[in-house]
Structure formats: structure tokens, C-alpha cells
LUMKEBA-121449 format. One line per 5 residues: their letters; for each residue z, x, y of C-alpha. Coordinates in Angstrom, 2 decimals, always signed. Example, Ala and Ser with C-alpha at 12.3 -4.5 7.8 and 13.67 -1.06 7.14 Angstrom:
2
as	+7.80 +12.30 -4.50; +7.14 +13.67 -1.06 $
REM end
This chain:
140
xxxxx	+6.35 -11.11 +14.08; +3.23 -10.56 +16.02; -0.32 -11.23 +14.33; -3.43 -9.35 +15.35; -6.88 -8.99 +13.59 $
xxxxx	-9.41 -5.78 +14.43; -12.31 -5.09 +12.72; -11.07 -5.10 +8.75; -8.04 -4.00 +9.88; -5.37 -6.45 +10.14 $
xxxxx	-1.20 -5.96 +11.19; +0.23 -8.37 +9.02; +3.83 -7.80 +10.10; +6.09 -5.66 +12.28; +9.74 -5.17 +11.32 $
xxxxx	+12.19 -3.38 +13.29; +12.11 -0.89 +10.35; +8.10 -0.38 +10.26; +5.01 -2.23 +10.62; +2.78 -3.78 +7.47 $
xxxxx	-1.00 -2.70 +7.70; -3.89 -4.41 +5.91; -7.05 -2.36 +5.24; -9.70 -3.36 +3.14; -10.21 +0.28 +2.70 $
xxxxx	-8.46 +3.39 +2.72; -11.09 +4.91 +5.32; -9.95 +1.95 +7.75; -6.35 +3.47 +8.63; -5.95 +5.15 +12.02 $
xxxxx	-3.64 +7.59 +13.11; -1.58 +5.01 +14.86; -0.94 +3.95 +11.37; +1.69 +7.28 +10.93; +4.68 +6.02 +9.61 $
xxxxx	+4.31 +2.48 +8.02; +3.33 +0.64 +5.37; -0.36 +0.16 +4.40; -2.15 -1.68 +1.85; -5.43 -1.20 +1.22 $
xxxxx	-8.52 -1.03 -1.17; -8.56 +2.51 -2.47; -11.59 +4.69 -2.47; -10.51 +6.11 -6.12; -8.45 +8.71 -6.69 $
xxxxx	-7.36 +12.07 -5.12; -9.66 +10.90 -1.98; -7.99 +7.85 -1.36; -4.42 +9.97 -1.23; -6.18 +12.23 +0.96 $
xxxxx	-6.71 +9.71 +3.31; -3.41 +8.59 +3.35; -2.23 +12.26 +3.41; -4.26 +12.58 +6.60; -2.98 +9.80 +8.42 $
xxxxx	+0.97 +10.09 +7.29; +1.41 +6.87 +6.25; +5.24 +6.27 +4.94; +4.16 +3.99 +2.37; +0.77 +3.11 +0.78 $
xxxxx	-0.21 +0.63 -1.91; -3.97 +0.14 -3.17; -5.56 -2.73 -4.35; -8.00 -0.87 -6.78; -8.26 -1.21 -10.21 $
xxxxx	-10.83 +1.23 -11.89; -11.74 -0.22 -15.60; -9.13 -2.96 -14.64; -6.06 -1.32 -15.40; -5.53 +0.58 -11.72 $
xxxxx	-6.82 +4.34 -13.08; -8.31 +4.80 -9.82; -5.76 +3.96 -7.68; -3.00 +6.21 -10.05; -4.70 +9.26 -9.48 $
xxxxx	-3.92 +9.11 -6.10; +0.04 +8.50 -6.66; +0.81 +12.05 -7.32; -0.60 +13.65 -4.94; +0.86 +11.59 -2.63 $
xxxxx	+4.45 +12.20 -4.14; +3.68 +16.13 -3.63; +2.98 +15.11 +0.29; +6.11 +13.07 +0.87; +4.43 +9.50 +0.84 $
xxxxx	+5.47 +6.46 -1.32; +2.75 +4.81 -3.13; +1.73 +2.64 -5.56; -0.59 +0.25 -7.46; -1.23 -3.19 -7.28 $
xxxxx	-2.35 -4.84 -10.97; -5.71 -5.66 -11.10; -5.60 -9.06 -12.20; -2.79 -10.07 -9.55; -5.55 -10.03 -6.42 $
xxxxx	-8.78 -9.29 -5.83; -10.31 -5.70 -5.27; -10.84 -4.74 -2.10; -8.87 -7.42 -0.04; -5.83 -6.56 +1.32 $
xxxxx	-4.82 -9.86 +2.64; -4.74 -10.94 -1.12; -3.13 -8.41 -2.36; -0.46 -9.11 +0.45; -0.18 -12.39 -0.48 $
xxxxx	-0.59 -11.99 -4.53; -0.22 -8.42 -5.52; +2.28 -7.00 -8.03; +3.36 -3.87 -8.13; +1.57 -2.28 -11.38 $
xxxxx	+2.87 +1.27 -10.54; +4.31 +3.55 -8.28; +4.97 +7.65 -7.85; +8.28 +8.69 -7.62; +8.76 +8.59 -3.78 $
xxxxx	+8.48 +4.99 -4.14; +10.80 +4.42 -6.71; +13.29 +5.98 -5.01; +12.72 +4.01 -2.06; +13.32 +0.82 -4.34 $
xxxxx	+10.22 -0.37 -5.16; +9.66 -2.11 -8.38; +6.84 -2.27 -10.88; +6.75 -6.08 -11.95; +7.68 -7.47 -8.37 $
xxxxx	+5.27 -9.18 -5.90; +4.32 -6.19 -3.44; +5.22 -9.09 -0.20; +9.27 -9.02 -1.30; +8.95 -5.50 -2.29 $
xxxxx	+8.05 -4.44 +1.06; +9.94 -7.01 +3.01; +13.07 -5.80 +1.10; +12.28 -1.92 +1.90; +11.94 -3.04 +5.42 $
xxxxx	+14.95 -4.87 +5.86; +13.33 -7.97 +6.05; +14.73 -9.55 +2.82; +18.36 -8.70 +1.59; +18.20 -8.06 -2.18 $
REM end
């Protein structure tokens, strides 16, 4: 597992399966981020999935929570389905806003679109196990 910190942009962990990226905003991903897991703070709504759309991230989760119960962050989730990209929300009162190394380390998964479902993520569990399992890193 290798460690490395850039400008508010942190790779938590690298799997054989995928990388984890920590953003504390959806503007932060890079196009080296194609293909793996990101968590960020979300922008709100159809912009943040644009960004995500942009960069072809396989998975994204946001740490937003507009009026506290994650409308922000949900707008985004289908559009992302329609693009191919599993996503989600983390609950609001699980981590803080904006900081993805909290909601990394605290987050539960409040919602997700239908891509992400499928992939096995579940609303209720910590987002850490959640991805960990998707990525092989945890055997359910």
C-alpha cells in the first residue's frame, strides 16, 4: 500500500484491483484518476457528475450533504448511472463536508445509483469496507 499526499489530493490506497483517491473536491480529480475509486466533496449536483463523467472515474462517492440529508450529492447519481460510473452518497452526519480523509475513515454509505449496487455496494455500510470489499481487499 503506498501513501502519497499532493496538493488536496491524497492516494489513500492502491489495490491490485484499483486505486482509492481522496479529493476534497470534485474539481481536484485528474485524468490519471480514469478508472478508480474517488471520494470527494461534491460541488452539488449534475456538475459534480460532470466532473466525474469527464475524468472516467469507475467509482465515485461524495461527501456532500445539501440541507443535511445528501440532496446535492443525489442529483449527481443518475447521471452518472446513464454514463457507466458507480456512485454514491456518504450520510451527512457520518463525516464532515468537504473532507475526504473523514469520510474515508467515517463515512456510510447513505445512497447509491444503480451501477453501484450492482457492483455490491451497500447503503448502511462504512464506505472503507465497502470499497475494500469491491476491491478485493476484504473477503465478504
Amino acid at each position: 500500500m503506498a501513501d502519497a499526499f499532493q496538493m488536496r489530493r491524497e492516494v489513500k490506497e492502491e489495490h491490485p484491483r484499483g486505486r482509492v483517491v481522496l479529493v476534497d473536491t470534485i474539481a481536484h480529480i485528474r485524468p490519471e484518476d480514469a478508472g478508480h475509486v474517488v471520494i470527494a466533496g461534491s460541488h452539488g449536483g449534475i456538475s459534480s457528475g460532470e466532473y466525474a463523467a469527464r475524468v472516467a472515474a469507475a467509482v465515485v462517492f461524495f461527501n456532500d450533504a445539501g440541507g443535511g440529508k445528501d440532496e446535492a450529492g443525489r442529483a449527481a447519481l443518475p447521471f452518472l448511472d446513464d454514463r457507466g460510473i458507480a456512485a454514491g452518497t456518504i450520510a451527512h452526519d457520518s463525516a464532515m463536508i468537504g473532507d475526504a480523509l473523514d469520510a474515508w475513515n467515517n463515512g456510510i454509505v447513505s445512497a447509491v445509483n444503480a451501477r453501484a449496487a450492482a457492483a455490491g455496494f451497500v447503503v448502511g455500510m462504512p464506505l472503507r469496507e465497502s470499497v475494500r470489499r469491491i476491491l478485493g481487499a476484504v473477503h465478504a
